[in-house]
Structure formats: structure tokens, C-alpha cells
N, C-alpha and C positions, 0 to 999 in steps of 0.2 A: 579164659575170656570172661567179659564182666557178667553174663548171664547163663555162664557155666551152670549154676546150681538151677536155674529153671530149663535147662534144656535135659539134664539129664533125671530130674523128674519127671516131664514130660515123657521123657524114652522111657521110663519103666510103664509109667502109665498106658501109654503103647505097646510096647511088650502084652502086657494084660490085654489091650481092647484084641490085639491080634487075634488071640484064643478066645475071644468072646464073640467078635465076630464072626471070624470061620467058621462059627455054629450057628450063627442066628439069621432064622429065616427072612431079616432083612437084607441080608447079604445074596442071600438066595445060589450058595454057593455049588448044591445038589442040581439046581435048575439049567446055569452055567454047565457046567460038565456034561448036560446033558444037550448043549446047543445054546442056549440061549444067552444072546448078545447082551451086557448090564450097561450097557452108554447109556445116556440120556438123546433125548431127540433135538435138546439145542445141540450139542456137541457135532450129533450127526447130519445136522443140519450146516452148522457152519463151519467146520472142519474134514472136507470132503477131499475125495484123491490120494488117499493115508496108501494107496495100494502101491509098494515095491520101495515105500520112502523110509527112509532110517528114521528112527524116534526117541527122544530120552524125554522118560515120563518122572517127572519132580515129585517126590513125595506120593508114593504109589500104592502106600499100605502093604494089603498082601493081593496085590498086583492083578483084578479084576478088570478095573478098566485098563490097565497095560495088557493084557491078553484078549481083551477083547479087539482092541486094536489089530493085536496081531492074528487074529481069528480074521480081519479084514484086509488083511495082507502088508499088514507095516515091518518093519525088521524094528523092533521095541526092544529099549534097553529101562528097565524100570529102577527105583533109587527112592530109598528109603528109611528113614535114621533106626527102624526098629528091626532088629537082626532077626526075630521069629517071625515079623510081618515077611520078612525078606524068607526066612527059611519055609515058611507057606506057597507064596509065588513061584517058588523054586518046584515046591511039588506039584504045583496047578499045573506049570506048563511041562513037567514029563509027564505027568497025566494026559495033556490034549495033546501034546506033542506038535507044540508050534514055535516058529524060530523067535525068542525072547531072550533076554538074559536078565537078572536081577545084582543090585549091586548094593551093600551096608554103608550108608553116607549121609552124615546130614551136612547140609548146605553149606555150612561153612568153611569145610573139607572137602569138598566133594571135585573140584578142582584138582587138588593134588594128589586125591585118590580114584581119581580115576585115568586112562591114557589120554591122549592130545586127541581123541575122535571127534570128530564133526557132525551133525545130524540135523538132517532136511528140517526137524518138525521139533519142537521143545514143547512138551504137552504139560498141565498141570489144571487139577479141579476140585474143586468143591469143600471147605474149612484145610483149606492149607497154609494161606497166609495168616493166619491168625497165631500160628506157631512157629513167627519167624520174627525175631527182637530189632532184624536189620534190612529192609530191601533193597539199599543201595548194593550189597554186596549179593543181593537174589537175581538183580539187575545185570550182572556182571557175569554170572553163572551163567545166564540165557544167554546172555551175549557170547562169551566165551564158547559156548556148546555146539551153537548154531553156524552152517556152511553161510558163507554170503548167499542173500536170494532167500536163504531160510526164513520159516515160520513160526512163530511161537503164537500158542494159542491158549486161552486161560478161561474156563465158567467157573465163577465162584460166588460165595453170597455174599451179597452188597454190604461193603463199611457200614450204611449208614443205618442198615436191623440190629449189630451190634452196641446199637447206644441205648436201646430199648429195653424195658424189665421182662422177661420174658419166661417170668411165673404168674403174672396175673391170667386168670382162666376167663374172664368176658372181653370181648372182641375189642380191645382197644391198644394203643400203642402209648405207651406211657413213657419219659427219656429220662434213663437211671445214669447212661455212662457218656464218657466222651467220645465226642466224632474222635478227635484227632490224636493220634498216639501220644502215650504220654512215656515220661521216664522210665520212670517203675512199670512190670506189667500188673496185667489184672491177674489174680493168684483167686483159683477158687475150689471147694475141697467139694468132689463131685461122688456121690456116688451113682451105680450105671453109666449110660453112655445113651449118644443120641438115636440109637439103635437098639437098644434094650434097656430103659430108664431103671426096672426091676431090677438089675442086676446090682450084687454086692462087693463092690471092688475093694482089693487090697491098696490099692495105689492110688488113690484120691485128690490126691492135688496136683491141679493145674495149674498152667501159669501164658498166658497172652497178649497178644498183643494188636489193637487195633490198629488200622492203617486205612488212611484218608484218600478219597479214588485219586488227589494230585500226585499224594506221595508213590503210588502202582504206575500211575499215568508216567509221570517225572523219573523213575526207575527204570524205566524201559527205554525213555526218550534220550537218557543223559549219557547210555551206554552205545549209542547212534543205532538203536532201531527207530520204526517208522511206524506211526499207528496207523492201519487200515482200516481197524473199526472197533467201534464202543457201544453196547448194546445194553440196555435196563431191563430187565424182564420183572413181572409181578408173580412168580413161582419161586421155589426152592427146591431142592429133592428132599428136604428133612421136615421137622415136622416144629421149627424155631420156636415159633408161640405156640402155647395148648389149643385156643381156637384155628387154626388154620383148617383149611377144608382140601381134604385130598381130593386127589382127581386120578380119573381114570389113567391117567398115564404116568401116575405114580409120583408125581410131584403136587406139593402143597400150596395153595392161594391164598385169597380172602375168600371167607363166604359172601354167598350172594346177599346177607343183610348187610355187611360191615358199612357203618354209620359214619368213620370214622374217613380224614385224609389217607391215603396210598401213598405210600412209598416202596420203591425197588428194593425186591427179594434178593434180586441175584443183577450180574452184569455179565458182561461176557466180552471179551478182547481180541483183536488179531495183530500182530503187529509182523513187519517184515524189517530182516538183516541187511543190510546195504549194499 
């Protein structure tokens, strides 16, 4: 495929974050095991009734929010291009011992590798599309996965914080990149991660891609689902720019000085199968 070599960059780099995660107290993996839910409160706000419904969770890492789900009574199938993220999830849930299964795929395969099953609920959150070169074929996957009547549901960070330089450390938003996808991706050589910036990675470069809220919107709709709703939020769960101001419920704002225009952190989507 033409983006062959940024996708399997990418998977090594994931490979690595997998084992730097699982240990890092932003994951809060010790916490979890020991009960506690890692959703976020949009999620469980707007994606309620997960109880007895099948689920296949896009791009699931090592499978936290896929088990939390199922800690709330979904039958979760989670899918994930990183075979160690996958081989962690695996151990998460014969640890808690909940009905989940995990499966090695990334999206472009994922169709032909997995059986013809149907699922009430198609879940996906938070810097996922940003690792995908194609959504017309992302588009097809939901559709494809989803029973009629089905739900797909998506919180993720908004297109439009991705245009912004997002090393300057005083409270401003300054625009380094473009809204709207381009050919080539953005390739950038990272060391850490958004979870432990300190850390010394072997596998450094990335490779991305922006995507424009018509082109997500227009992916959904061209595949005949139906939008229920579209939501802008001024949080994020990460910590995007250096100034952002955490909050009590673990997600990041503006602080109470910022001087500057606001724009959406994050969005959040429902859309229904026909």
C-alpha cells in the first residue's frame, strides 16, 4: 500500500508506547485492577446502555477503555494494529476476568481479518484518527461492523488544535499546520510520549495525518449511517499545549487568564446504522 512505510513505523513505535504505558502512572493501570473505571465522563455521559450490547472497540491500545466497558456489562471485542498492546489487554482481562476478546488488525485489514460479526456499538477515542492516511475506508469498517439500528460513537480531539504549534509555553495558540489533510503526512521524530514526555524512545518517528471535521462527518454519512449528534467541547484528556490547566476530573482547558480566542479541544459524535 502507498503508506506502507508510515504505518509500520508507526506500529513499532506502538510496540514501544505499549510497554511504556503499561507502567506509567498515567495509565493508572494498578488503579484499574483494582476497580476503578478509566472512561472519561463525556463518554459516559453520552454513550449510556453499553449493558448486554456487543461492542468492537477501533484502535484500543492495550485495551483499558475496552475493559472498562466491559466491567459495565458490554460483550467487547477490542482491535489494535500493536500486537504487545494486544498481548497486554489479553492479560488485563484474565486478570479481571471479564467477557472481552482482543484481536491484532489494523484498519485496513481488519475486514478480512476478522469473521462477518455484527456489533450493536462501534466505539473509538481519543488521537486515533490521526493514525489513519484513509477515512473513507475507516468509514466502511463502522459501517461494515455495525448490525442495522446500530451505534457508532467517537470522542476524540478536535481537527482544528492540530494546526497549532504546540511547543510554545505562554498561553497562546499560534497556526504552524494545516486544517485540512494533506498528501504527504506530517512525519515527526518524537522522543517520549504524551504520557511520559521524559521518556527515551528507540522508535522515534512518526508519521500523521490531519483530517478536517467534513472529511469524519462525510465518512460516516457516504457509508449510509446517520448523524445523531456533534458536540465541541473546550477539554481534552492530554495535556496538548504546555499551558493547559488541569482539572479536577482529569481533563485539560484553558486557564482562567487565557487572553486569547477558544477553540474546541475535543468533539464528540453519535451517529446511527439504517
Amino acid at each position: 500500500m502507498k503508506f506502507d512505510y508510515a504505518i509500520e513505523a508507526n506500529r513499532k513505535r506502538w510496540d514501544e508506547l505499549a510497554e511504556l504505558h503499561f507502567s506509567d502512572s498515567d495509565y493508572d493501570v494498578k488503579g484499574f485492577l483494582e476497580g476503578k473505571n478509566l472512561l472519561k465522563e463525556l463518554e459516559l455521559k453520552e454513550l449510556v446502555d453499553v449493558n448486554g450490547k456487543s461492542m468492537l472497540h477501533l484502535q484500543c491500545h492495550f485495551g483499558l477503555d475496552s475493559l472498562s466497558w466491559a466491567r459495565l456489562g458490554a460483550k467487547v471485542t477490542g482491535i489494535d494494529f500493536s500486537e504487545k498492546a494486544i498481548l497486554k489487554a489479553q492479560q488485563l482481562a484474565k486478570e479481571i476476568d471479564v467477557d472481552a476478546e482482543f484481536v491484532v488488525s489494523d484498519m485496513s485489514s481488519l475486514i478480512e481479518n476478522m469473521d462477518d460479526e455484527k456489533f450493536d456499538i462501534v466505539f473509538t477515542s481519543y488521537g486515533v484518527l490521526y493514525w489513519l492516511p484513509d477515512l473513507i475506508s475507516w468509514g466502511k469498517v463502522i459501517s461494515h461492523f455495525l448490525k442495522p439500528g446500530g451505534t457508532f460513537y467517537i470522542a476524540e480531539a478536535h481537527p482544528i488544535g492540530n494546526i497549532f504549534n504546540d511547543e510554545i509555553k505562554e498561553p497562546k495558540l499560534e497556526v504552524m499546520y494545516d486544517y485540512f489533510k494533506q498528501e504527504k503526512p506530517h512525519k515527526f521524530e518524537e522522543d517520549g510520549s504524551y504520557a511520559n514526555p521524559d521518556a527515551k524512545l528507540e522508535n522515534k518517528t512518526e508519521y500523521g495525518w490531519n483530517h478536517s471535521i467534513g472529511e469524519i462527518i462525510n465518512s460516516l454519512i457516504d457509508t449510509g449511517l446517520e448523524i445523531e449528534f456533534f458536540n465541541e467541547h473546550e477539554e481534552i484528556c492530554w495535556q496538548q499545549f504546555p499551558w493547559l490547566k488541569l482539572k479536577k476530573s482529569g481533563m485539560y482547558t484553558y486557564p482562567d487568564d487565557f487572553k486569547g480566542a477558544k477553540v474546541p479541544l475535543t468533539f464528540s459524535l453519535m451517529a446511527k446504522k439504517k
